[in-house]
Residue, then its C-alpha position, 0 to 999 in steps of 0.5 A: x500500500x502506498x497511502x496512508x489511508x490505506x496503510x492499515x485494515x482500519x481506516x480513519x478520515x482523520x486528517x486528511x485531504x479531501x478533494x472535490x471535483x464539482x460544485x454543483x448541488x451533490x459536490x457542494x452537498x459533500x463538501x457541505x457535510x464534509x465541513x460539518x462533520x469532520x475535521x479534514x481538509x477540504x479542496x474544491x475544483x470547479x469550472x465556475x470560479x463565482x461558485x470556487x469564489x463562494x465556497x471560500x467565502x463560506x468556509x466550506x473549502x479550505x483551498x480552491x489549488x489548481x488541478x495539477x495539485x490534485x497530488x495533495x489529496x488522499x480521496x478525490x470525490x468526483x460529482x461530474x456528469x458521466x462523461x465527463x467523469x471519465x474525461x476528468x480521471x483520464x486527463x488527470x491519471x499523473x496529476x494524482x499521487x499513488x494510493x489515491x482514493x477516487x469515488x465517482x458520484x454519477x448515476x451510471x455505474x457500468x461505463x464508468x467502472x469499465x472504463x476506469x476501474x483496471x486503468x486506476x488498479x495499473x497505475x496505483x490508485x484505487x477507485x470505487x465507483x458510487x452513487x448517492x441515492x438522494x436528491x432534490x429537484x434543484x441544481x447548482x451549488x447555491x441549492x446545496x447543503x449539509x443535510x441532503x444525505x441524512x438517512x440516506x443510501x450510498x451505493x458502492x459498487x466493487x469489481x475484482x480491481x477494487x481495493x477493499x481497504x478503499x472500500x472501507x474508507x469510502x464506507x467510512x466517510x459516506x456513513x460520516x457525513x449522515x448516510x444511514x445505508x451503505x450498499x455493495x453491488x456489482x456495476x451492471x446489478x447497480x444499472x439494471x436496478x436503478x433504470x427501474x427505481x431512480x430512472x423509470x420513475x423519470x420518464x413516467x413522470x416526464x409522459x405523464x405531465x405532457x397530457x394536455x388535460x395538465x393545463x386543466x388541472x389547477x383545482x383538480x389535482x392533490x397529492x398523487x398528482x404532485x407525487x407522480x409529476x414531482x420528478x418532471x422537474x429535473x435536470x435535462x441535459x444531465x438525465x438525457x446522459x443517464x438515460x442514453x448510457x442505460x438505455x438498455x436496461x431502461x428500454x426493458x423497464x419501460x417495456x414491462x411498464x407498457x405491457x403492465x399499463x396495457x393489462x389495465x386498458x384491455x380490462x377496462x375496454x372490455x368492461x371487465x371490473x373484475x380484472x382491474x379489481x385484480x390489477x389493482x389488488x396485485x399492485x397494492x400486494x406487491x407495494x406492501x411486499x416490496x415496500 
């Protein structure tokens, strides 16, 4: 091992240097939580110098150093778009010191880990890929704050290049700064799971609210409609990139969810009160089962 986070089978985050690539609402957040609930040093790099300039004012971030000092960093937080994502790791591979801990927060898992996961092992640095499965329906840094993880899930994903005393500090600092569950999965379980319950649930809500009857709805509408409608307000460029990369598995959830749809057309134009009597028993047995 060539870090001192990981010179030992019992990490701590004591007195380290943390870096955070990204400022936006889930790096300003990390940074924000990281403030609040340890004592490390915290850097910040991000393409907008007013929000740089912003997080110095607060104290959120201790310095705002140039990307060729990622080397000062024990773990690297990575709160970037997919691609970009891989962009950034790849163009900065000499700019890390070795045994560095580098966790990616995007929403995708499979591409990223393929494509950085092996190359990380090769060069002496130790990357786990994640996601923080918590949100709001608002962007940027000036939207961010210490709280958004409380009793929340941070999913880690491990593959046979993963280090699993890396793994262990990671765990370490998501469960620091307030999540209550920490998950280990594969990438590909990761996508093929989250195209249904983070992914469908934004095309749903995207298909439901294009009904012209919306434009009809102020007066007629309470909760289920603010539920099911609440995801349609969302960051476009940044979904249209989760998609497209699980576009696969998404294809196959939004197919399931069209057969399960037409089930309840097909009773309902054949008069059959019986069969949507049955559909929505199953569906309200299958929410007590899986919650």
């Amino acid at each position: 091992m060539n870090d001192t986070m990981l010179n030992s089978e019992k990490p701590t985050l004591a007195d380290k240097t943390i870096g955070i690539v990204g400022l936006g609402l889930i790096g300003g957040s990390l940074a924000k939580a990281l403030k609040v609930n340890t004592s490390n040093r915290l850097l910040g790099y991000d393409i907008n110098p007013n929000v740089i300039k912003q997080a110095l004012a607060e104290e959120v971030l201790d310095d705002a150093p140039a990307l060729t000092q990622l080397h000062e960093c024990d773990m690297v937080l990575i709160a970037l778009y997919p691609e970009a994502t891989i962009d950034f790791i790849k163009e900065n591979w000499d700019n890390f010191k070795k045994g560095t801990v580098i966790i990616d927060c995007a929403g995708v898992k499979a591409e990223i880990c393929a494509e950085l996961s092996q190359q990380a092992a090769s060069k002496d640095l130790y990357f786990v890929g994640g996601h923080p499965m918590t949100g709001i329906e608002r962007t940027g840094y000036e939207h961010s704050f210490a709280h958004l993880f409380s009793g929340g899930t941070m999913i880690l994903c491990r593959d046979q290049y993963t280090n699993i005393i890396a793994l262990k500090a990671a765990e370490m600092l998501f469960t620091a700064i307030g999540f209550l569950h920490i998950t280990i999965t594969s990438a590909a379980e990761h996508d093929r799971i989250i195209a249904f319950t983070s992914q469908l649930p934004h095309v749903v809500a995207g298909a439901f609210i294009r009904s012209e009857t919306a434009k009809q709805q102020l007066g007629f509408s309470a909760g289920s409609y603010q539920d099911l409608t609440r995801v349609a307000h969302l960051n476009e460029p940044m979904w249209a990139e989760l998609f497209m990369a699980n576009r696969e598995n998404l294809i196959l959830e939004i197919e399931g969810l069209r057969t399960r749809l037409e089930d309840f057309a097909q009773a309902l134009e054949a008069g059959d009160e019986q069969r949507v009597l049955k559909l929505l028993t199953e569906g309200k047995q299958a929410k007590q089962h899986y919650g």
